[in-house]
C-alpha positions as CSV (number, residue, x, y, z in Angstrom):
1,X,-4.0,30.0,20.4
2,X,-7.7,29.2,21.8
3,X,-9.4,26.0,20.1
4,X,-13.0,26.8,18.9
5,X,-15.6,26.1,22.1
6,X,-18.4,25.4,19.4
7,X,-18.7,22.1,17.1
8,X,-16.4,22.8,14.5
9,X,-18.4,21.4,10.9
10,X,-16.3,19.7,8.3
11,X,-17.9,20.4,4.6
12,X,-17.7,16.7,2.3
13,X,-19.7,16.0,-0.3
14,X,-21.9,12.9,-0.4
15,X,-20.5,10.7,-2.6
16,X,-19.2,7.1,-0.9
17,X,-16.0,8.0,-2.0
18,X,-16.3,11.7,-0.1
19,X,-17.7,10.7,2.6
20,X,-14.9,8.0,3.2
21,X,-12.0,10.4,3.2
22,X,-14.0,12.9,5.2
23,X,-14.7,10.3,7.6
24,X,-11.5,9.7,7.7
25,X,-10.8,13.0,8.3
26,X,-13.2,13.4,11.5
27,X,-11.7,10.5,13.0
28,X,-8.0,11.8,13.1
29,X,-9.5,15.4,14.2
30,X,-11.7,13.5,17.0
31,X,-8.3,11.5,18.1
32,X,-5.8,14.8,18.0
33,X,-8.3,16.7,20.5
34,X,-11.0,14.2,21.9
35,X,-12.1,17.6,24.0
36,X,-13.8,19.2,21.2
37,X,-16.8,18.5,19.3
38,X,-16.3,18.0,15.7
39,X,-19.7,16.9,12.9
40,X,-19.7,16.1,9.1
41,X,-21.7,18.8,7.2
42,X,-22.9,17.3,3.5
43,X,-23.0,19.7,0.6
44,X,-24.0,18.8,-3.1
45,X,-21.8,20.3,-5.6
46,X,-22.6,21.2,-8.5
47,X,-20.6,18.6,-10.5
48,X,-22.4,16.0,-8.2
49,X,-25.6,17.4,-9.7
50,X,-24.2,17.0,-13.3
51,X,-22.9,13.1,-12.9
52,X,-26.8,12.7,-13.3
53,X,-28.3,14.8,-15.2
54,X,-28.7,15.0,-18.9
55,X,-26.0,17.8,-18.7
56,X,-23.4,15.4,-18.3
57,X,-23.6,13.7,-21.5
58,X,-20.6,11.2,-22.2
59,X,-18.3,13.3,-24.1
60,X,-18.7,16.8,-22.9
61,X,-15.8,18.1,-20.1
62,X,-16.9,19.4,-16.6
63,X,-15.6,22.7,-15.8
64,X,-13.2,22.8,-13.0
65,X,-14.1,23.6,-9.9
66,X,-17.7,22.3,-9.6
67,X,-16.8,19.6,-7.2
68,X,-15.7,22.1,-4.9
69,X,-17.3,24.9,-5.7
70,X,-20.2,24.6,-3.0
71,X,-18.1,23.5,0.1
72,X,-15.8,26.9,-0.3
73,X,-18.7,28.6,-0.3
74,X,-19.9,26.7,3.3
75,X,-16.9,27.9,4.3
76,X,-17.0,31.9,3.3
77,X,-20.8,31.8,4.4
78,X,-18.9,30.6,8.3
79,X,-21.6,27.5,7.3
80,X,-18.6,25.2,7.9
81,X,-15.1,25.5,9.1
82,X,-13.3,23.0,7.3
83,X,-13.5,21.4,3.5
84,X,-12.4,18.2,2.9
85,X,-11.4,17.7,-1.2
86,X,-10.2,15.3,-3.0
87,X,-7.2,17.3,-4.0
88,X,-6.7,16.4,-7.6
89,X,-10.1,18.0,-7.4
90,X,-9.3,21.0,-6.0
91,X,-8.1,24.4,-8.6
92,X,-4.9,25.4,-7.7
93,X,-6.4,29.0,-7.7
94,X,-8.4,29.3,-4.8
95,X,-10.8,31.8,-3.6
96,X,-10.2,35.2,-2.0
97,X,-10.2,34.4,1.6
98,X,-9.2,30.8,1.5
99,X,-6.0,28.9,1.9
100,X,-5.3,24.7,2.0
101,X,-4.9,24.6,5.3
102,X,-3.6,20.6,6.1
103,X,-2.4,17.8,3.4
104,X,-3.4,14.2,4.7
105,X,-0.8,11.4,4.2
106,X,-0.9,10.5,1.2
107,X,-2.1,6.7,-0.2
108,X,-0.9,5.2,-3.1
109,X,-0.6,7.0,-6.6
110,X,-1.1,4.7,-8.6
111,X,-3.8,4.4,-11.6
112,X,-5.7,0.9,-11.9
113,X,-6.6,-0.8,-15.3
114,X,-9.5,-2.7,-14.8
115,X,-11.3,-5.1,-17.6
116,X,-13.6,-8.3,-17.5
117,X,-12.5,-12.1,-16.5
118,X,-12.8,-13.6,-20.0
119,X,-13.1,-17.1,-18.1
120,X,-16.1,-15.5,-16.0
121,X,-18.5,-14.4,-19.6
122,X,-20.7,-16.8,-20.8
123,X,-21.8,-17.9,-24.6
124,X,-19.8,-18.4,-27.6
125,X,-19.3,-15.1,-28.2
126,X,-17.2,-14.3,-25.1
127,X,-15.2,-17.5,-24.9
128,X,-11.6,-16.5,-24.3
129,X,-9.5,-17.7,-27.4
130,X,-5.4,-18.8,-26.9
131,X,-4.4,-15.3,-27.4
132,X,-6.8,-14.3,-24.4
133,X,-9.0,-12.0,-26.1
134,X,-13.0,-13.2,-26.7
135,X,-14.0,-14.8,-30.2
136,X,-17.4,-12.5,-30.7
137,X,-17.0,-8.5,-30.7
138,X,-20.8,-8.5,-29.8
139,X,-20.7,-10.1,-26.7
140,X,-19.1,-9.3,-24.0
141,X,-15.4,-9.9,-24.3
142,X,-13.1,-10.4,-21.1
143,X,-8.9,-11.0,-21.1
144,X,-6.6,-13.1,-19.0
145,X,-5.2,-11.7,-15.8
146,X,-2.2,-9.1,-15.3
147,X,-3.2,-7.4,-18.7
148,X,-1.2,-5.0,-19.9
149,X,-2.3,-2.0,-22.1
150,X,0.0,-3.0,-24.8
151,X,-1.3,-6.6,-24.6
152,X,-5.6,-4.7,-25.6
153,X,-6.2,-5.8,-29.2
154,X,-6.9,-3.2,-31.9
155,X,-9.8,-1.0,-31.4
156,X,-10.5,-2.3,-27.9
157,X,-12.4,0.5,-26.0
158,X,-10.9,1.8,-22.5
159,X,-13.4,4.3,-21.1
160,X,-12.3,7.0,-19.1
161,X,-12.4,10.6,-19.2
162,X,-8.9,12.1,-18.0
163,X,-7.3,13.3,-20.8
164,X,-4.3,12.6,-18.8
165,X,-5.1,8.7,-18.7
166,X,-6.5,9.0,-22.7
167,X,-3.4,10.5,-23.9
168,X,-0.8,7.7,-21.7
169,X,-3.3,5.0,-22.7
170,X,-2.7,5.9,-26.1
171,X,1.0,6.4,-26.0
172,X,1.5,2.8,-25.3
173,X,-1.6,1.7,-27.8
174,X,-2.4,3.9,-30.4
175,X,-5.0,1.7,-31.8
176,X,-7.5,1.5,-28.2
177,X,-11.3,3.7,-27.9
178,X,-10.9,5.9,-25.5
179,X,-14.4,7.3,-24.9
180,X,-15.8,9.3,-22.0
181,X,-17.0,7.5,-18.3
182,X,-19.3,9.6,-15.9
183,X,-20.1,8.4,-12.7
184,X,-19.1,7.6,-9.5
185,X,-16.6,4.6,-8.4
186,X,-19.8,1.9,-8.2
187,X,-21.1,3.2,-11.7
188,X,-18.5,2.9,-13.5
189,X,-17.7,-0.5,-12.5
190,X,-21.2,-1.5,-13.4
191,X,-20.9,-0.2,-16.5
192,X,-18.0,-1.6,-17.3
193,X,-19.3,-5.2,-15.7
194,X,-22.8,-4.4,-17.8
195,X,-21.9,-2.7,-21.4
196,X,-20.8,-4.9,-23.9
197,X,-18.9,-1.8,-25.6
198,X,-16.7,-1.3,-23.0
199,X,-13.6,-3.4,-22.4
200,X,-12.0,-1.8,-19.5
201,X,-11.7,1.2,-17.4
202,X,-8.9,3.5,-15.8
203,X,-9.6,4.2,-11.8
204,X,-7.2,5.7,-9.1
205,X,-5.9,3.0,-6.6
206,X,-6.4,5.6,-3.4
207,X,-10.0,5.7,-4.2
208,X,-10.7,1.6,-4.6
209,X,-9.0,1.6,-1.4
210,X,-10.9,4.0,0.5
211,X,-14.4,2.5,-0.4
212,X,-12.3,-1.2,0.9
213,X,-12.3,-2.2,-2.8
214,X,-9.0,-4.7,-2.8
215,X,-7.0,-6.7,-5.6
216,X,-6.6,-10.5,-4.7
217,X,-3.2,-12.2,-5.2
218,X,-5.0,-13.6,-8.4
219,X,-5.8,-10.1,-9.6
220,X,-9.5,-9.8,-9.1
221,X,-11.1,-6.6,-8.2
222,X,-13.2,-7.4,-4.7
223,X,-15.2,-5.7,-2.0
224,X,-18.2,-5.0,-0.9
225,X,-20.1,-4.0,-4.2
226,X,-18.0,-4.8,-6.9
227,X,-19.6,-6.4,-10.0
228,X,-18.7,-10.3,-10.3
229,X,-16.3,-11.1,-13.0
230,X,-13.9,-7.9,-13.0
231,X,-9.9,-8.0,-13.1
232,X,-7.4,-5.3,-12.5
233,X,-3.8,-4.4,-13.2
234,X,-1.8,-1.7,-10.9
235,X,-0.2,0.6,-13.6
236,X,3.4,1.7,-12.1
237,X,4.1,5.3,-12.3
238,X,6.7,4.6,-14.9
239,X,3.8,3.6,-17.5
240,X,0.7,5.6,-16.2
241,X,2.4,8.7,-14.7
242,X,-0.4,10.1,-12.0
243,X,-2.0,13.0,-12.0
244,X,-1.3,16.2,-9.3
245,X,-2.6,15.5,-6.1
246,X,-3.5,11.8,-6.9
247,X,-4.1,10.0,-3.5
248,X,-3.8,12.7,-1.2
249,X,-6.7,15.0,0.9
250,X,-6.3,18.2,1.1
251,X,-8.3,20.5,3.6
252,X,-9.8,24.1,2.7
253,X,-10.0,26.6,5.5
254,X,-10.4,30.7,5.8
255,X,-7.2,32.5,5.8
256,X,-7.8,34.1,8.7
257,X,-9.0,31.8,10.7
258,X,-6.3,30.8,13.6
259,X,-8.3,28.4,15.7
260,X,-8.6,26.0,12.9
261,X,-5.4,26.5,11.4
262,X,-4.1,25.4,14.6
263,X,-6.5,21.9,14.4
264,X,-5.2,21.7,10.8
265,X,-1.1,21.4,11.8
266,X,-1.9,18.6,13.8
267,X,-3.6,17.3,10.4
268,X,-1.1,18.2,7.9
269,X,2.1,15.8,6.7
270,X,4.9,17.5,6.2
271,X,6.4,15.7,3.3
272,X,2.7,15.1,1.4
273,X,2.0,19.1,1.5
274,X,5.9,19.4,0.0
275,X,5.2,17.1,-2.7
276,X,1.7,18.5,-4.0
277,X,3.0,21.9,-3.0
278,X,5.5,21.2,-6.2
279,X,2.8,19.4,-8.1
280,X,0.2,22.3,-8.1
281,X,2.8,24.6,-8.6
282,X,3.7,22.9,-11.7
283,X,0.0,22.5,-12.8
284,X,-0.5,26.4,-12.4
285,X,2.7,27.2,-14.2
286,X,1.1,24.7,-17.2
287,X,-1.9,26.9,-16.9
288,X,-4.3,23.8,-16.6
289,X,-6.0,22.1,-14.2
290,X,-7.6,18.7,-14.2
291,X,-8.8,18.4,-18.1
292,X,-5.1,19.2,-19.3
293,X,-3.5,16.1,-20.5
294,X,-0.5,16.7,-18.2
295,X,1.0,14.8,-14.9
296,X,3.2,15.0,-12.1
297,X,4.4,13.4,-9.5
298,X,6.7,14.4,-6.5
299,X,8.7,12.3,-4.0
300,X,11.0,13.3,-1.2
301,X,13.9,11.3,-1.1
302,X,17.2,12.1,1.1
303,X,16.2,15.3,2.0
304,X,15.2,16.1,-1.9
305,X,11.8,16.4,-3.4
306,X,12.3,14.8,-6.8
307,X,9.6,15.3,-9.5
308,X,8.7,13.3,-12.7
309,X,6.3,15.4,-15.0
310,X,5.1,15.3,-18.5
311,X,2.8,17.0,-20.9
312,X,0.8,15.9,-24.3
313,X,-0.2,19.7,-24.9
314,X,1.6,20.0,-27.9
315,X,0.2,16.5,-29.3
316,X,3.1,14.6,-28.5
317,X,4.5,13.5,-24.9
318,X,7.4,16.0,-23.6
319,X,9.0,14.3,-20.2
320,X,11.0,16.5,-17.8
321,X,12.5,15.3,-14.1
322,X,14.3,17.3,-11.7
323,X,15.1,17.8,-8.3
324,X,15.3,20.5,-5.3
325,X,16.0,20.6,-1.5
326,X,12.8,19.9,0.3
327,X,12.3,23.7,0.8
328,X,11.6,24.4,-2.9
329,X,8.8,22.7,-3.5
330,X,7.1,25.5,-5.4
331,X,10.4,26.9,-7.2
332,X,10.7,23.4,-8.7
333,X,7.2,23.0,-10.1
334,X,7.7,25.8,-11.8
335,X,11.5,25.2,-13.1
336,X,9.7,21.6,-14.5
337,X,7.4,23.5,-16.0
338,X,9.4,25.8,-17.6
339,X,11.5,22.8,-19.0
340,X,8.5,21.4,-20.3
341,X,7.1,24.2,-22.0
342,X,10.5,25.4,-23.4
């Protein structure tokens, strides 16, 4: 199959985080054929729109799809030839006329508690008592390091607004806030370093990493950025179960399109696309997408994908695990589906 002769455009949005993974993306295509010319196109979505204006007020749910929205339509208008996603941003529908064409490696899964120093606030208020927790509601309270959710005090306020991370957050503490976040990575953590109502945050491991955000041996949140003062626990699958397509990029292409299909197998890992292949599969079979207060995740172990799944759609937490050869991957999203919804 012929490789395009023209500079082949990759669609990213233009958030830090975006641009990172699409950078990322360029790179690898630049290395795997270093004969072709290859340029980052940016596009602003809708939802990048919305994390600003007065539209996105605290509390309210984006639709799906409006972080993506824009770049398909780069690619139907032939404005671009490749869309890089986030791809726990990406429906599991897509449009008529384009297919994922490459899954990325993926980075790590995992979710990331993050909360104030309590040794780093100043004033009487926030002075960390025995128990670790600050003596003053009104001022800005921090905790010791390594917190766990279980170890937040009543009424403590964790903003985030995955329903997936409210509903886990509140399995293991019933008595936590869990209001809504907007913004991008930075925000957030500036609100969080900033708002005296807020005592912590949820964020996804894969994106600190990407923007070269990294957790000292003593737990502190650094990089290039991040507010002074802030701490963060790694939450293990086993108590903040991810959600589908956490940590992995997935690339958007036109179906018919051979020439970049071709640039995308060089892209694609095998084993990543097998294990979101059974996670999006599981997510359509749910009939949710990212505001459903479900989550999956899929391994491949000797030859096997295994998946762990579980669902709060009923109100209450409904847990289902099982396991196919690596061939199945969409068969057993749907069977742990099935299992949960039966």
């Amino acid at each position: 199959m012929p490789l395009p002769s023209t500079t082949i455009s990759i669609a990213t949005r233009g958030s830090a985080l975006a641009l990172a993974q699409a950078n990322q993306v360029l790179a690898q295509c630049r290395a795997a054929f270093p004969e072709l010319l290859f340029e980052l196109r940016i596009v602003k979505t809708t939802g990048d729109k919305l994390q600003t204006a007065s539209l996105a007020q605290e509390g309210q749910n984006l639709p799906k799809g409006l972080f993506t929205k824009e770049l398909e339509m780069a690619l139907l208008k032939n404005e671009a030839d490749l869309a890089v996603h986030s791809l726990k941003d990406l429906p599991t529908t897509l449009p008529d006329g384009l297919m994922l064409g490459a899954v990325g490696r993926r980075a790590d899964v995992r979710d990331v508690l993050i909360y104030r120093d309590g040794q780093d606030n100043d004033g009487a208020g926030a002075r960390k008592q025995a128990d670790g927790k600050a003596s003053n509601h009104s001022s800005k309270r921090g905790f010791r390091p390594r917190l766990r959710i279980e170890g937040l005090p009543p009424g403590a306020v964790v903003a985030t607004s995955s329903p997936r991370r409210k509903a886990q957050l509140l399995a293991r503490n019933p008595e936590l806030k869990t209001p809504d976040i907007r913004g991008n990575v930075a925000t957030r953590l500036q609100k969080l370093a900033q708002r005296a109502e807020l005592d912590a945050t949820v964020l996804a491991l894969a994106g600190l990493s990407r923007l070269h955000f990294a957790i000292t041996p003593e737990g502190r949140l650094a990089g290039d950025g991040v507010p002074d003062g802030l701490l963060a626990t790694i939450l293990e699958p086993e108590i903040m179960l991810p959600c589908v397509g956490q940590g992995a990029v997935g690339i958007e292409i036109r179906q018919e399109d051979e020439r970049i299909a071709a640039i995308c197998e060089r892209l694609n890992d095998f084993n990543t696309c097998q294990c979101v292949t059974a996670e999006r599969a599981f997510l359509a079979a749910m009939g949710g997408g990212c505001q459903s207060p479900v989550a999956a995740y899929a391994e491949v172990r000797d030859g096997e994908i295994h998946i762990r799944a579980l669902s709060f759609v009923t109100g209450t937490v409904r847990r289902a695990e099982v396991r196919k050869p690596i061939g199945e991957a969409a068969r057993l999203g749907e069977e742990v589906a099935a299992q949960l919804k039966a």
